[in-house]
C-alpha positions as CSV (number, residue, x, y, z in Angstrom):
1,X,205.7,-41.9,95.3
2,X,209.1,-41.3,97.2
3,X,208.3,-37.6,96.7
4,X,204.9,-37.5,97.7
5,X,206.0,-39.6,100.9
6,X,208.6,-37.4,101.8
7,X,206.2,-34.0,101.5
8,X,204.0,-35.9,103.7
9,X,206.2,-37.1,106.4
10,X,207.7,-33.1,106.7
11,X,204.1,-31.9,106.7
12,X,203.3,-33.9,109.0
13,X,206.5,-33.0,111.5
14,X,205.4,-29.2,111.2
15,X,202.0,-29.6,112.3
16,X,202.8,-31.2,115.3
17,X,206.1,-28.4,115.6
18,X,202.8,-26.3,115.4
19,X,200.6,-27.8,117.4
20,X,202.8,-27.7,120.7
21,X,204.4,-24.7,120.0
22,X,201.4,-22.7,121.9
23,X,202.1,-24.1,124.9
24,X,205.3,-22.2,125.3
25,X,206.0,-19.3,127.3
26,X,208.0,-16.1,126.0
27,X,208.8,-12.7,127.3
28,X,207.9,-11.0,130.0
29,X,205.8,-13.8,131.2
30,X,203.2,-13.4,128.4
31,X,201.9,-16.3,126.0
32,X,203.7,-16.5,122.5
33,X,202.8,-14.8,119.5
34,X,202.6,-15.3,115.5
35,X,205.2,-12.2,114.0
36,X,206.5,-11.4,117.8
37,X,209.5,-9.5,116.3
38,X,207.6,-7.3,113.8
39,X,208.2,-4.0,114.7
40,X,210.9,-4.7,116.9
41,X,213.7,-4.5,114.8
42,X,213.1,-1.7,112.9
43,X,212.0,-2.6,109.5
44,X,213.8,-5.9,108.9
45,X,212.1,-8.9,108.8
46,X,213.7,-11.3,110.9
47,X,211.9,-14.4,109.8
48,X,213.2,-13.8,106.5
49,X,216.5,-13.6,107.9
50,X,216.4,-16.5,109.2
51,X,215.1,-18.0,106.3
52,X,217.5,-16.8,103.8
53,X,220.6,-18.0,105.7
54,X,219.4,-21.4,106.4
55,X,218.6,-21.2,102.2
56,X,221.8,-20.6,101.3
57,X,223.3,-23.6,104.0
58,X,220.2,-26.1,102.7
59,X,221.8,-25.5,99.0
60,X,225.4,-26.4,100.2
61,X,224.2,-29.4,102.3
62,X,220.6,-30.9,102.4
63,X,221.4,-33.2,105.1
64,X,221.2,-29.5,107.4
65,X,217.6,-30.8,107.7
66,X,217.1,-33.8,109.7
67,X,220.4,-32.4,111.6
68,X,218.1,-29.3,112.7
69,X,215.5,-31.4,113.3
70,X,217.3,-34.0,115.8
71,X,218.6,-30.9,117.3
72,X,215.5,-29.3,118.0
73,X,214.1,-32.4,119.6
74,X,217.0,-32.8,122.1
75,X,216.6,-29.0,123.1
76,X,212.8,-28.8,123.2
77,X,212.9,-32.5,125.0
78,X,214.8,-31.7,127.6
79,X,213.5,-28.6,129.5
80,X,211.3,-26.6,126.8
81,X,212.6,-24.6,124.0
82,X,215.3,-22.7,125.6
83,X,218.2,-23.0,123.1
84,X,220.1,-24.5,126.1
85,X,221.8,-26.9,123.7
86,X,223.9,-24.4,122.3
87,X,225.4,-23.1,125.7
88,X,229.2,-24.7,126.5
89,X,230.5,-25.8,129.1
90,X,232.3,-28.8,130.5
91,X,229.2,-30.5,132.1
92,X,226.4,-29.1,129.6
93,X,223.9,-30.6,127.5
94,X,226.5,-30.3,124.5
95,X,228.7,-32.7,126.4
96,X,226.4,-35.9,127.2
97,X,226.2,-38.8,125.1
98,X,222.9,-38.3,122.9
99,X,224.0,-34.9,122.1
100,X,227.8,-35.6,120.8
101,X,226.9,-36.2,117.2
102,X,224.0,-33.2,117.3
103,X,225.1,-30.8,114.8
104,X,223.6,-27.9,112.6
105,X,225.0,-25.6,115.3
106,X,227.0,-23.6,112.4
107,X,223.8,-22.9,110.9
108,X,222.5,-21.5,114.3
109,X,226.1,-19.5,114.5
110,X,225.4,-18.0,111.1
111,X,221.9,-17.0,111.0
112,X,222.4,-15.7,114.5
113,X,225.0,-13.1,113.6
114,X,222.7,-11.9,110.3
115,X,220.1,-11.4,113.0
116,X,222.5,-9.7,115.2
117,X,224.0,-7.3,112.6
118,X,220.7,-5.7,111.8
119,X,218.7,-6.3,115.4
120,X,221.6,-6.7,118.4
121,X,220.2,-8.3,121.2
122,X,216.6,-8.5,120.4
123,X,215.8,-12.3,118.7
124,X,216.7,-15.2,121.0
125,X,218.6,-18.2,119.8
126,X,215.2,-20.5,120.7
127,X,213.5,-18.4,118.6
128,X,216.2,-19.0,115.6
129,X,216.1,-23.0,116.4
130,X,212.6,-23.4,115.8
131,X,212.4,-20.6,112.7
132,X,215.7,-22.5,111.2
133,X,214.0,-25.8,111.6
134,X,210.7,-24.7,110.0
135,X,212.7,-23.1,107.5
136,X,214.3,-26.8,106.5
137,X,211.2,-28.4,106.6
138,X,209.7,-26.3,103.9
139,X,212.5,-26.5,101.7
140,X,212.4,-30.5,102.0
141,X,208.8,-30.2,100.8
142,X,207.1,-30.2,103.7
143,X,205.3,-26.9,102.8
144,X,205.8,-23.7,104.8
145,X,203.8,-23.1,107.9
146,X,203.9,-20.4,110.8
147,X,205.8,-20.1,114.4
148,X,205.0,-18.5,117.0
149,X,208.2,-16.3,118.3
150,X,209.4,-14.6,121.9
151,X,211.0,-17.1,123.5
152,X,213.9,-16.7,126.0
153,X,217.0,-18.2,126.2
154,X,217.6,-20.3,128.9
155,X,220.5,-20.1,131.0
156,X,221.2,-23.5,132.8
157,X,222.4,-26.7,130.7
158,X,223.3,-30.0,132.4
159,X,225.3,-33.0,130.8
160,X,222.4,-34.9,133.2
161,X,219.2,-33.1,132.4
162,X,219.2,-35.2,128.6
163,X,218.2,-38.7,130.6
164,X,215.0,-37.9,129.5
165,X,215.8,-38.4,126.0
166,X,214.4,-41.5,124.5
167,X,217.6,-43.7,123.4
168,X,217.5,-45.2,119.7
169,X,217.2,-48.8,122.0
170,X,213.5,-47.9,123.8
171,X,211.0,-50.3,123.2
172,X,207.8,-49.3,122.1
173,X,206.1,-49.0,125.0
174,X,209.0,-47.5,126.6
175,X,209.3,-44.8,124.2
176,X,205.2,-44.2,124.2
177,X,205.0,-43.7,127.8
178,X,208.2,-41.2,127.7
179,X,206.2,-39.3,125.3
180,X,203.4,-39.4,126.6
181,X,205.0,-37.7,130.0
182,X,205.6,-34.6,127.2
183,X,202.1,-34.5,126.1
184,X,202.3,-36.6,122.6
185,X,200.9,-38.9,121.4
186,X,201.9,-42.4,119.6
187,X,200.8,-41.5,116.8
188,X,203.4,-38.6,116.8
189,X,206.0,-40.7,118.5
190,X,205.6,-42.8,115.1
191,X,206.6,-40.1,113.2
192,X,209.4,-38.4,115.7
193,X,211.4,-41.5,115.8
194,X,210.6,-43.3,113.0
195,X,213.1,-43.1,109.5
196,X,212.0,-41.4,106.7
197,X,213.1,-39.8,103.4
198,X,213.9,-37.1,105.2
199,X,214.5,-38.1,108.3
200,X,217.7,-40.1,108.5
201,X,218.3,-40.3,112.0
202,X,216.8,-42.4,114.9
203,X,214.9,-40.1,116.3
204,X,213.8,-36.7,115.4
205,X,211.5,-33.5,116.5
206,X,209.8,-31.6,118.8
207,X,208.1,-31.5,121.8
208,X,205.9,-28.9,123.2
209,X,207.3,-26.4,125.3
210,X,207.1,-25.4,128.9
211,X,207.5,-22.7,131.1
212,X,210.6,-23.4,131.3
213,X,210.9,-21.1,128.8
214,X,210.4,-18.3,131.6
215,X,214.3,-18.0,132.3
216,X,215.8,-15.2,132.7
């Protein structure tokens, strides 16, 4: 029964990782699209990449998965899917309070530079967030479903742009209206910050992205 929860609770969080990840807005100004990098880096397959580093990281440490997950949430929650998480700096989003104890970023590092060593400057790093953290998801049990891929990297990240994370404290109207202002619904808020078998964390996914996700 544990099990069976488990697959369904990581099902669940990829179909709504699916369902928003339309909305985003990729290169050049066009819409997103399902195998984005086929062709574009010769004949690897970047998805598979992806895929087999995160593998090899899941098999060392399964807890990589609801750390991928949280981290996701706190990119994609902030100002779309931009991968502005990962930038450093003394006042960026690395450095305010929610994000302190965010981690996975290793696993970003690593499947980054297998990217890089075959395809230089091609695959963004908010494309490799959301691949890595479909990646986990299937290997909880969650099954394996599709991303669409051509997302830029954003370029601004503020210690004071995370506010608009909802704290582990919110009420539940609080935290309903806060997603609600990203286009979820309770329903999904249920799942994004409630514990699971596979989530261990307070609060944990995505949101849908925006455009945002236009930087330059």
């Amino acid at each position: 029964m544990a099990m069976a929860n488990t697959k369904a609770v990581a099902l669940a969080i990829g179909f709504i990782f699916l369902n928003f990840a339309g909305q985003c807005y990729g290169y050049y100004g066009y819409g997103l699209q399902y195998g984005f990098y086929n062709g574009k880096c010769r004949t690897s397959d970047v998805e598979a990449i992806v895929r087999n580093t995160v593998y090899y990281k899941f098999l060392k440490d399964r807890s990589i998965a609801p750390a991928l997950i949280r981290m996701q949430f706190h990119d994609c929650f902030v100002n779309g899917c931009d991968a502005s998480i990962l930038l450093d700096g003394p006042n960026s989003e690395k450095t305010a309070p929610p994000n302190l104890s965010v981690r996975g970023y290793d696993v970003i590092d690593a499947a980054k530079a297998a990217v890089e060593s075959v395809c230089p400057g091609v695959v963004s790093c908010a494309d490799i967030i959301v691949m890595a953290t479909r990646d986990v998801i299937s290997f909880s049990g969650g099954g394996r479903y599709s991303v669409q891929t051509g997302r830029r990297d954003g370029l601004v990240s503020l210690a004071q742009n995370t506010f608009s994370l909802p704290p582990p404290t919110s009420s539940v109207s609080s935290a309903i209206r806060t997603f609600a202002l990203k286009g979820l619904t309770a329903t999904d808020m249920i799942y994004l910050l409630g514990k699971s078998p596979i989530v261990l964390i307070p609060y944990i996914t995505n949101v849908h992205c925006n455009k945002h996700n236009t930087k330059t």
